[in-house]
N, C-alpha and C positions, 0 to 999 in steps of 0.2 A: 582616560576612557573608563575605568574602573570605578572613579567618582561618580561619572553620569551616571552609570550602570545604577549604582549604590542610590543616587538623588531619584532615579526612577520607579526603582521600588519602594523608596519610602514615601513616595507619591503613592503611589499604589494602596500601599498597606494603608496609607491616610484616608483613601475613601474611601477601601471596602471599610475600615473603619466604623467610619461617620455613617454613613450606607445605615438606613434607618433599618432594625431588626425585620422587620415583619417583607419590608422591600426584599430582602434579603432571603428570608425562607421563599419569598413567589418566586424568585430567580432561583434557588434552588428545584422547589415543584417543576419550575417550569422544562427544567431538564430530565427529573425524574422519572415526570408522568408516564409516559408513554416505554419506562424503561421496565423490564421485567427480568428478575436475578433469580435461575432454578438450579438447585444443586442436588447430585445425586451419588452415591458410595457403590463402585462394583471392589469386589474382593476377591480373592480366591487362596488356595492351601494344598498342596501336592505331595503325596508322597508314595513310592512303591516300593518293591522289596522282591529279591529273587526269590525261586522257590526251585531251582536247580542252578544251571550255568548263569557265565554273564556274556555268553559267545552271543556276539549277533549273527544274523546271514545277510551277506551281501552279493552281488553278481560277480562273478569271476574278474570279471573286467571291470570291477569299483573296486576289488579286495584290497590293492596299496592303498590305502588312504594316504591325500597331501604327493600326490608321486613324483608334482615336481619341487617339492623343499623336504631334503630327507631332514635337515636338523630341527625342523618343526615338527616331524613325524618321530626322530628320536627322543628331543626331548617332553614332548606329550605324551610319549608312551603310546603309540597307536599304532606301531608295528602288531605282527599277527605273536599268537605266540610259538610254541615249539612244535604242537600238532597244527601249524599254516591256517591257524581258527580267529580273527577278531573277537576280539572283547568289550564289552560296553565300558567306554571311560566315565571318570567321574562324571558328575555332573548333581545340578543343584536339585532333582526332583529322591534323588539316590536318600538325600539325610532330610525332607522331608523343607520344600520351600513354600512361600508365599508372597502376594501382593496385597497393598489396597493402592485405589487409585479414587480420587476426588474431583469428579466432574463438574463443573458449572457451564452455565448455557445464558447471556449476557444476552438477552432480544429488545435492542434502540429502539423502538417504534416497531415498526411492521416490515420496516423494508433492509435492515442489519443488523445481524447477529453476531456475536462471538462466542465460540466454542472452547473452552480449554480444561486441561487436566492436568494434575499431577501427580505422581506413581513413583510409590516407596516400594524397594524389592529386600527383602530378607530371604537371599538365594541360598540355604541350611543350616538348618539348626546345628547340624556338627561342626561345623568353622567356626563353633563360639558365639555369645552374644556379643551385638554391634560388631563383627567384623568386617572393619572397613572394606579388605579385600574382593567382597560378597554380599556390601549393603548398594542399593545405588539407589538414586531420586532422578527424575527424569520427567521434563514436560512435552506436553502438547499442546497445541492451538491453532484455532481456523478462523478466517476470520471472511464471512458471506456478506455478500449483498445479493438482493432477488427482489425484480420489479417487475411489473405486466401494465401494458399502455393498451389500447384500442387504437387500431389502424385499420385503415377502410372496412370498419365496422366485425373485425376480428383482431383477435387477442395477440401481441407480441409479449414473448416471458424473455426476462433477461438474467443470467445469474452469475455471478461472477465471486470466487472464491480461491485463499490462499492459504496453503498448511498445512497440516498432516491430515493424511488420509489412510485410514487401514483399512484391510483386506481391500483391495482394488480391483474393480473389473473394467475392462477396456472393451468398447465394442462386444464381442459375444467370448472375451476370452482364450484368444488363442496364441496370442503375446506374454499379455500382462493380467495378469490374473491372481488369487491369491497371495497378495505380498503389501507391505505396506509401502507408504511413497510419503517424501512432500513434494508439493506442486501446485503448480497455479492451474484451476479449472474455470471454464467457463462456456456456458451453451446461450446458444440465441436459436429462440421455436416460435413459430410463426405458422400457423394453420396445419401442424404435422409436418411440417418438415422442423430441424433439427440440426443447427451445426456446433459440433462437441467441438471444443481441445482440451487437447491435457497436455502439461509440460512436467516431468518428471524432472527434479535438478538431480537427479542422481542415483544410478543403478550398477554404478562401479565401487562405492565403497560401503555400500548398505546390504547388496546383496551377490556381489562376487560375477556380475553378467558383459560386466564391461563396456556398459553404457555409460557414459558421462553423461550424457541430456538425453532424454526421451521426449519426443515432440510428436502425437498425435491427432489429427487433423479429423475429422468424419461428418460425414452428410447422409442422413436419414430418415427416413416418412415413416410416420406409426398412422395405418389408417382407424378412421373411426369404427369403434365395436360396432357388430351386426348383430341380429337379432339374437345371437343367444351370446353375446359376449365379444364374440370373435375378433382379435385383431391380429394384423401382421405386419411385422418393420422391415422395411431392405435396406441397405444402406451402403456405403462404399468410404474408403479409409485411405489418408495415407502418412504412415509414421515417418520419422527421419528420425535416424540411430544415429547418436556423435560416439562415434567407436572407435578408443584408445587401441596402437597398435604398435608391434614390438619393435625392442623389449620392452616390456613394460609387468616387470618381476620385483617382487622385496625378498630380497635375497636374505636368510637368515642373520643376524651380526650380532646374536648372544645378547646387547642392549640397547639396538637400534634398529630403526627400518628405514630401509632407503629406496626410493622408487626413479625409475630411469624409464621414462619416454622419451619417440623420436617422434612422433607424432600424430594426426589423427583422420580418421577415414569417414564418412556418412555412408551405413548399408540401412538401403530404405526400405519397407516395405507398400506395399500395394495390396488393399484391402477388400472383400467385399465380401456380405454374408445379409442373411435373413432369419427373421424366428416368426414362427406360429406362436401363438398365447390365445388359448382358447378362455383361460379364464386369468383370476388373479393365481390363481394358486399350481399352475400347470407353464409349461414352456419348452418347447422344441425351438432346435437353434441350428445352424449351420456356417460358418467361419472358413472362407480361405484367403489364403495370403501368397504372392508371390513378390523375390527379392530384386530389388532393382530395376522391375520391367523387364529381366529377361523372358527368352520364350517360355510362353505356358505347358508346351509339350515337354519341356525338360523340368522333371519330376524332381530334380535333386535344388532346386532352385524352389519350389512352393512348398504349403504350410498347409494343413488341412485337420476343421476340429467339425464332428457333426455329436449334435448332445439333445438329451432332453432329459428336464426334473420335473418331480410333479412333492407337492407336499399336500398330506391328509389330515386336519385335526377333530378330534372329537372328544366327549366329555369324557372315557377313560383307555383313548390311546392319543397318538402321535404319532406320525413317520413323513419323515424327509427323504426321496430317492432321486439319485442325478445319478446320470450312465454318460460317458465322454468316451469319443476314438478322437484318437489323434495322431499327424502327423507331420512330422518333420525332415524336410529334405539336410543332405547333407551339406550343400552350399548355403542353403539358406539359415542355418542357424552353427553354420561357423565363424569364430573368434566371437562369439557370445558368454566367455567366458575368462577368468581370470585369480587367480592367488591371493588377493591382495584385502582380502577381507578375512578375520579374526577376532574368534569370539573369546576366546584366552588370551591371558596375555602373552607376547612372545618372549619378553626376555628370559634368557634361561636361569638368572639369578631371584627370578622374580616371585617364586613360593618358595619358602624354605620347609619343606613337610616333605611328608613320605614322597612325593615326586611332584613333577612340575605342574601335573593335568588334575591332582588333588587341589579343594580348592582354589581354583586356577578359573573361574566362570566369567569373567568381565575383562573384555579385552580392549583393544581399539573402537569394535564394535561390540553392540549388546544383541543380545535374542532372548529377547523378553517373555517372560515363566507363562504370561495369557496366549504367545504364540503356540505354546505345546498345544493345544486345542483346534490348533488351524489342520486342512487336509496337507496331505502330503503331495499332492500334485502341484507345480508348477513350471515355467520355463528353464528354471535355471535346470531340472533334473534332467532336461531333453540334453542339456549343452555341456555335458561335464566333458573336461578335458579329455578321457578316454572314449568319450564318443567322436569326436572328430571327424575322424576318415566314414564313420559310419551315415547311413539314414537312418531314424529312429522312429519304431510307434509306440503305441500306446492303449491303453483301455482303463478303463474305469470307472470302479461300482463303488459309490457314496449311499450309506442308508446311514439314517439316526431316527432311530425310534423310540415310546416308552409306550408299554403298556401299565393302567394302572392293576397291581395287585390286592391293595386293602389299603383305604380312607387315600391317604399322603405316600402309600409307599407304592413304589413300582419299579418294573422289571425293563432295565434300559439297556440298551444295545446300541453302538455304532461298531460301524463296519464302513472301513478306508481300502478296498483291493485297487491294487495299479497292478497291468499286466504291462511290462513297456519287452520290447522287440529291437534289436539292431542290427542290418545287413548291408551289402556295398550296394552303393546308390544304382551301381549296373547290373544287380542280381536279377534274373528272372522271377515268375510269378511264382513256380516250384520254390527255388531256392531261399526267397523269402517265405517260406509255408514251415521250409524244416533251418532257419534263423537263429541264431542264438536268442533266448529271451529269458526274463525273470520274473517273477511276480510276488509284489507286496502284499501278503494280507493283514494288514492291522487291522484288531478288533480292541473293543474295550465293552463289557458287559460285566451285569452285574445290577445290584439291588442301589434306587436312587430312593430318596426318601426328601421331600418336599415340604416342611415345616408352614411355609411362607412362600406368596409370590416370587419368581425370579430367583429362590434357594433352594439350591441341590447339595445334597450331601449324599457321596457316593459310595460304596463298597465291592468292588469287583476284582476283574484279573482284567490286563493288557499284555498286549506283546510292542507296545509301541516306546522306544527308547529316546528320548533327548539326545540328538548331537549337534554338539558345539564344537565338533574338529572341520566339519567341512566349511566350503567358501560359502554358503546360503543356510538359511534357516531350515534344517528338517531332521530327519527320525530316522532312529535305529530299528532294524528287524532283529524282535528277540526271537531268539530258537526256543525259549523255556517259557511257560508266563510269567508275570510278575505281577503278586500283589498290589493291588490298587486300592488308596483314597485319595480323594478332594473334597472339597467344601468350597464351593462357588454362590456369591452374591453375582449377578448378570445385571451389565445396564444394556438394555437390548441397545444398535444402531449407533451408539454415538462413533464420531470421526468416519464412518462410515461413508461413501458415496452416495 
């Protein structure tokens, strides 16, 4: 067998051989032609610095961090300390880290593309040059196809797409929103109407929600603008959740991790919402959800997001503002969560330095340094294991703006407040009023200066911290500020939806 194999390719190699040169370049062109290779470099450079405490503030009912694996929470060091205060743990923005990443954009002809990247992390300069421990390389890639036919004398679009997709938004947001995914997507649109899916492979070891497959379904009409723009979509959804179900723990074992399923449940959702869009630049939205088809009169079983953003630009300012309430019943977003994700490594022999959580920034899983930039809302914050028995809300004020102050330089502001709320699902409308609640105000302000399109280079204060102890990607509440720079190259949109 190995012979023929062998006699066939030396056939082969015989005629492209012989294959007259010039034959040979048109059979190349002829592949070429229609091919078109753009590459592009986003970058970026973090670092801060306290200028008092390193205590974060958390809610009373978040303060255990880790609460069901105490030997991950001893050895990380993330207990409180002796005044019952958290502490910001290490992490890679602390000694001053950075990315580049190298995009290319591969367009076949007109009708398939391929997207892909690859992203080198130097997670801080104190862990030494090239430390492995804190170096990592990492790709991406999508791969699209997008075609439009005429049918009974109107347009069908077909698009069809597989691979990483960052910052995600689902329908108007009230599931899946803010987080990255891989998955297969693809819509079929046909005179305004619209059938999305999206198949998530995985929301249980990416980002701690304890979905194995996310599968949703949606059908949507965007009618045609009116006279001054106007449009408006309604549309109706329904997800099916593959949800791991106990036990289903990795129990600390000092060099190992072991996971133990018994097996698995589908909690579905049922969707339906609407949004005004007056213009491109403006959008009111409205999103509910209820679980399983139970009754709609029982509150602790739906999901409820009403929002509107609007963004302003002009020749020497900017501002982006989105305001969100949100709500989540207490059946409806139980066992949405789970342990089983780590952004450290766990073995407890595994940094030999001052302690295990020094150092310690790449785990099973990564939370990649461009994520620090992302809002601090999303699902997984509704569903932490200490919410459970609770129903939870929410609110939240997103601005980013820059004013300019002279030529390139300007005076930039963002502002991240979540007000979230949790009460028993049978509280009356008094006792939810006086509720336990908390509220995040991340800021980061300060002086941007603008060399060059797409580069900011920053000097301010934040209060917003890197953690890599919890099960999802998000941010510490400093009590003090901390010194802030970056230095960001932007490649707007890619991997993007």
């Amino acid at each position: 067998m190995n012979s023929i194999k062998i006699l066939c390719l030396g056939i082969l190699i015989s005629l492209l051989w012989s294959y007259p040169a010039a034959a040979q370049n048109k059979f190349v062109d002829s592949i070429l032609k229609n091919n078109k290779l753009t590459a592009d470099i986003e970058a970026g450079y973090f670092y801060y610095e306290h200028t008092g405490s390193d205590i974060v503030l958390l809610p009373s009912i978040l303060s255990l961090r880790r609460p069901l694996q105490p030997g991950i929470r001893n050895s990380w060091e993330i207990y409180q300390n002796a005044n019952h205060q958290n502490e910001l743990s290490d992490n890679p923005l602390i000694h001053g880290a950075g990315y580049a990443t190298l995009h290319l954009c591969d367009y076949v002809g007109q009708n398939f593309d391929i997207l892909a990247s690859l992203t080198g992390e130097l997670r801080g300069t104190s862990y030494g040059v090239y430390n492995t421990g804190n170096t990592i390389v990492y790709p991406e890639l999508r791969l699209r196809y997008h075609d439009t036919f005429d049918v009974f004398k109107r347009k069908l679009s077909v698009m069809v797409s597989a691979g990483n997709y960052n910052n995600i938004l689902i329908d108007e947001g009230l599931e899946f929103y803010n987080v990255d995914a891989e998955a297969l997507y693809y819509t079929i649109s046909y005179d305004g109407f619209t059938f999305e899916h999206f198949h998530i492979a995985d929301l249980l070891y990416s980002i701690g929600l304890n979905i194995d497959d996310a599968l949703t379904h949606s059908l949507y009409y965007t009618t045609h603008k009116g006279r001054n723009g106007v449009q408006w979509r309604f549309g109706i959804g329904f997800d099916e959740n593959d949800i791991v179900y106990g036990p289903n723990t990795i129990p600390f074992s000092g060099t190992s991790i072991q996971l133990y399923n018994s097996g698995k449940e589908f909690r579905n959702f049922y969707d339906a919402y609407a949004a005004l869009i007056p213009d491109s630049s403006s959008r009111m939205y409205l999103q509910v959800s209820n679980l399983n088809g139970n009754a709609i009169m029982t509150p602790n079983t739906n999901a409820l997001l009403i929002g509107a953003k609007k963004e302003i630009r002009r020749k020497n300012f900017s501002i982006f503002c989105k305001g969100e309430i949100r709500y989540y019943g207490s059946n409806f977003k139980n066992n949405f969560n789970e342990d089983v994700v780590y952004y450290r490594n766990t073995s407890q022999g595994a940094v030999a330095t001052i302690n295990a959580s020094y150092g310690n920034s790449i785990g099973p899983n990564l939370y990649p340094l461009r994520n620090y930039a992302a809002p601090f809302s999303q699902f997984a914050v509704f569903t932490e294991e200490q919410f459970i028995p609770y129903s939870v809300g929410g609110a939240t004020l997103y601005l980013d703006g820059e004013l300019r102050v002279y030529k390139k330089l300007f005076f930039k502001v963002n502002l991240d407040i979540n007000y979230m709320t949790w009460f028993s699902p049978n509280a009356t409308a008094s006792q939810i009023t006086n509720s336990a609640s908390f509220t995040y105000p991340f800021y980061k302000i300060g002086i941007d200066f603008q060399p060059a399109k797409n580069i900011h280079m920053f000097a301010g204060v934040t209060n917003k911290g890197m953690n890599l102890d919890n099960t999802y990607q998000t941010f510490y509440l400093l009590r003090d500020p901390y010194i802030y720079f970056e230095v960001i190259k932007t490649v707007k949109g890619f991997l993007e939806r």
